[in-house]
Every structure is written in C-alpha cells, then in structure tokens.
Kinemage of the C-alpha trace (Angstrom):
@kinemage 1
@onewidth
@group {chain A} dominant
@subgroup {mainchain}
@vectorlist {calphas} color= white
{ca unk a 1} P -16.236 -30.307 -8.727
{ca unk a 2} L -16.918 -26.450 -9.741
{ca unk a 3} L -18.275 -25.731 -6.421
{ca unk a 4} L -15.387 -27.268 -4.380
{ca unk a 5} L -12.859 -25.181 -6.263
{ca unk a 6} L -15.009 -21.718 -5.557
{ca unk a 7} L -14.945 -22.858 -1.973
{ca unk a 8} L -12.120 -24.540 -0.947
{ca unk a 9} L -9.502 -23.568 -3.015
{ca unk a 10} L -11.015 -19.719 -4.319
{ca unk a 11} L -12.644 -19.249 -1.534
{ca unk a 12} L -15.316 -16.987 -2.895
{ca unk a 13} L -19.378 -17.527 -4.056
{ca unk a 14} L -20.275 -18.044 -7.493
{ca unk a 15} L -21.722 -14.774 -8.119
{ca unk a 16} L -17.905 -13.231 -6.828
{ca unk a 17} L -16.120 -15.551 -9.371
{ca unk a 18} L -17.735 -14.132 -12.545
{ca unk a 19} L -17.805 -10.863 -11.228
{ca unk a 20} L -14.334 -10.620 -10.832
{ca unk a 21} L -13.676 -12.814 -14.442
{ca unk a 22} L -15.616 -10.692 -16.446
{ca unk a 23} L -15.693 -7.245 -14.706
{ca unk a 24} L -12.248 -7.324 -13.035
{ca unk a 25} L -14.252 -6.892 -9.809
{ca unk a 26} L -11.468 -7.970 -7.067
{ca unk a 27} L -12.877 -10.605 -4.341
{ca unk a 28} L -12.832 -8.552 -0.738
{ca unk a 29} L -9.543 -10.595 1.015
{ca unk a 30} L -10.047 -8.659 4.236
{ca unk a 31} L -7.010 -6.444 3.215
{ca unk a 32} L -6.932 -2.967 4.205
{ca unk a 33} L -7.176 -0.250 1.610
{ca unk a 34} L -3.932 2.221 1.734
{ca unk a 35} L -5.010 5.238 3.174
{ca unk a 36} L -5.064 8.061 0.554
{ca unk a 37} L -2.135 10.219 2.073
{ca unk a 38} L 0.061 7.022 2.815
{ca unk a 39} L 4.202 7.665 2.009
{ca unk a 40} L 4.897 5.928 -1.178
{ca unk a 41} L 7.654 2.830 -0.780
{ca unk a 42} L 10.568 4.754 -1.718
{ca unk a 43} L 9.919 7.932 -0.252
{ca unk a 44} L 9.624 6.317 2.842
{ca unk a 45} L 13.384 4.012 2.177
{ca unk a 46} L 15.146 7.793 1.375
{ca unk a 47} L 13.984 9.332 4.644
{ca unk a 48} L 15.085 6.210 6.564
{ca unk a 49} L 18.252 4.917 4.570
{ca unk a 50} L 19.474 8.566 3.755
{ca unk a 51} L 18.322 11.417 5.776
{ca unk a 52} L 18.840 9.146 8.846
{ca unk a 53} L 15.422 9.458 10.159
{ca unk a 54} L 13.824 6.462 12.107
{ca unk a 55} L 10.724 5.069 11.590
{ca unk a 56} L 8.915 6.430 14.422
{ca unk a 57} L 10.038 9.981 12.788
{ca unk a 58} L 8.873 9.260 9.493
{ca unk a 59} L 5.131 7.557 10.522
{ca unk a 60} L 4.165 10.560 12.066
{ca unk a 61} L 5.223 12.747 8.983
{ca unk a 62} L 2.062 13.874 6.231
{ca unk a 63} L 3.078 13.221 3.082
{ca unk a 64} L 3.797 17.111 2.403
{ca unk a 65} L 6.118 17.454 5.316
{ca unk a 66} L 8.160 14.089 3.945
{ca unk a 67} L 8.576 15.222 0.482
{ca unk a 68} L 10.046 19.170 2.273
{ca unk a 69} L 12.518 16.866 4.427
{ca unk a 70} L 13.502 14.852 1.345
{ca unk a 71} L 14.139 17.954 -0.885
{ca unk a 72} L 15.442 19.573 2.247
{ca unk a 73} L 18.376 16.766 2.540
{ca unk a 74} L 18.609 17.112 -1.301
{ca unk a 75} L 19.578 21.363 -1.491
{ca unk a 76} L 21.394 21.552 1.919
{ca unk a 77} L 22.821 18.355 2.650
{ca unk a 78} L 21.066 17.689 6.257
C-alpha cells in the first residue's frame, strides 16, 4: 500500500519522501526556478495597471530600470 501512494499518488521514490518529511527537502516538480532579477508580482501590476506600460514594455525592463519608471510615475506624474 506504502509504495502505491509514493508512486501513484506522490509521485516520488522513497528516499525523496523522507527527505523532504524530515529535512524539508522539496521533491524536483520540473518547475522552473525564478530567475534571480525577475520583477516581483506587484511591481510588475503598477507598471502595467498604472504607468500604462504593456507587457512587452515591461519584460524587457531589469529590475533597476522598473523600480526608476515606477518612482518616476510616482514624483512627476508620467
């Protein structure tokens, strides 16, 4: 029974179960890792929703350049 739960419903090995239960040693899921200058969330919504920028405008941005727009709109209004 213990080995079709780790398979089919955790799908992870035995040794990656206790790892992760008593080391807090997250199971790889394929997801990629954020890269380390991503735009936080919200800094990303207030460049969109109120500066007017589109998407396209803000992706290419580095995170220094995003936070100078933002605090940009903030002193001068534009």
């Amino acid at each position: 029974m213990w080995a079709h739960i780790l398979r089919d419903h955790l799908q992870v090995e035995e040794g990656v179960f206790w790892a992760c239960a008593q080391d807090g040693v997250k199971p790889d899921r394929g997801m990629p890792s954020a890269p380390a200058e991503a735009l936080p969330a919200d800094l990303v919504y207030l460049l969109i929703s109120r500066v007017g920028l589109d998407e396209a405008q803000v992706a290419e941005m580095s995170k220094d350049e995003a936070v100078a727009r933002v605090q940009r709109y903030w002193t001068e209004g534009s």
